[in-house]
C-alpha positions, 0 to 999 in steps of 0.5 A, spaced: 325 531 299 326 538 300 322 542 294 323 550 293 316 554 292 318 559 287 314 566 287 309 568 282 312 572 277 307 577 274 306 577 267 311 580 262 317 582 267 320 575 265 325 577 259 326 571 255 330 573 249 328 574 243 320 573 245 316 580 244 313 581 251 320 582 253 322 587 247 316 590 248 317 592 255 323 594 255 324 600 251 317 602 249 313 604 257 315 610 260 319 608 267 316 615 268 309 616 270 311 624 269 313 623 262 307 621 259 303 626 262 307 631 259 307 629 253 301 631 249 299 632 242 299 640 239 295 641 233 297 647 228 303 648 234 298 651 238 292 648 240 293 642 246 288 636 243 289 633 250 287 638 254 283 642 251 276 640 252 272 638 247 278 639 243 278 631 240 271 629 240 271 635 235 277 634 230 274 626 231 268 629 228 270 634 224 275 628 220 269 624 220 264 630 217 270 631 211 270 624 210 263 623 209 262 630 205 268 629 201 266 622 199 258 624 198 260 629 193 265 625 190 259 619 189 254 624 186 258 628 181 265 626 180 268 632 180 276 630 184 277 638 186 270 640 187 270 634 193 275 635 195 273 643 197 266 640 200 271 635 203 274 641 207 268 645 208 265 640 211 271 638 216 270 646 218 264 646 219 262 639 223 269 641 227 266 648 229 259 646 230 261 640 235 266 645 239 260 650 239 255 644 241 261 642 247 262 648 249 254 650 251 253 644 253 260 644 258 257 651 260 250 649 262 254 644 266 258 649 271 252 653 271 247 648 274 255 645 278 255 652 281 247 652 282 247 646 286 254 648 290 250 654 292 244 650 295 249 646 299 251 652 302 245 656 303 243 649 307 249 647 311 249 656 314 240 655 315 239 648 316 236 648 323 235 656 324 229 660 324 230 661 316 230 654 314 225 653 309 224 646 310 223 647 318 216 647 320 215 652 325 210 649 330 209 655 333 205 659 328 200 653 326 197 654 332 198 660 333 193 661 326 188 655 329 185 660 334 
């Protein structure tokens, strides 16, 4: 009795008609991974969300902040309008004051980054010369003990 092995097939390449794996994989992904990267979402038609940093943590927070103004201001005084005002006062300010509050901290990021790079190299060009802090010069403590 000969027996045929067949070959594990992953997940989600058999296409049964009808089951929703095989309709989901067949349209919907990119084929390309090119096109996805190349789309992207812009806001307002001109701010990338994708690649601009701090972008989406702030709009993310900013609609949380107009929710949770909005709602309060509602829940303490009833007045539909004037909430809503607060609403987008508050999704402005928490925007601007996440993106303030990335943007520093994304700074002091570089910094430090071009500070520690800087060491490096002062290190790798001094490292084993007469200016190297680090090297104890055996020469001048004798020399001082006399």
């Amino acid at each position: 009795m000969a027996t045929s092995r067949s070959q594990p097939v992953p997940l989600g390449s058999e296409s049964h008609p009808g089951s929703p794996v095989s309709a989901a994989s067949e349209g919907s992904l990119p084929q390309n991974p090119q096109s996805a990267e190349n789309k992207s979402f812009k806001l307002l038609g001109f701010l990338d969300v994708q690649n601009t940093p701090c972008a989406r943590e702030s709009i993310l927070y900013g609609s949380l902040g107009s929710l949770v103004a909005g709602l309060g201001h509602f829940l303490a005084t009833s007045r539909v309008r004037r909430s809503c005002d607060f609403g987008v006062g508050g999704f402005i300010f928490t925007t601007l004051a996440c993106w303030m509050y990335c943007r520093v901290n994304n700074a002091k990021l570089r910094m430090q980054q071009k500070m520690i790079q800087e060491g490096l190299k002062n290190r790798v060009l001094y490292e084993g010369s007469s200016l190297d802090p680090t090297r104890k010069d055996t020469n001048t403590n004798q020399g001082s003990r006399d």
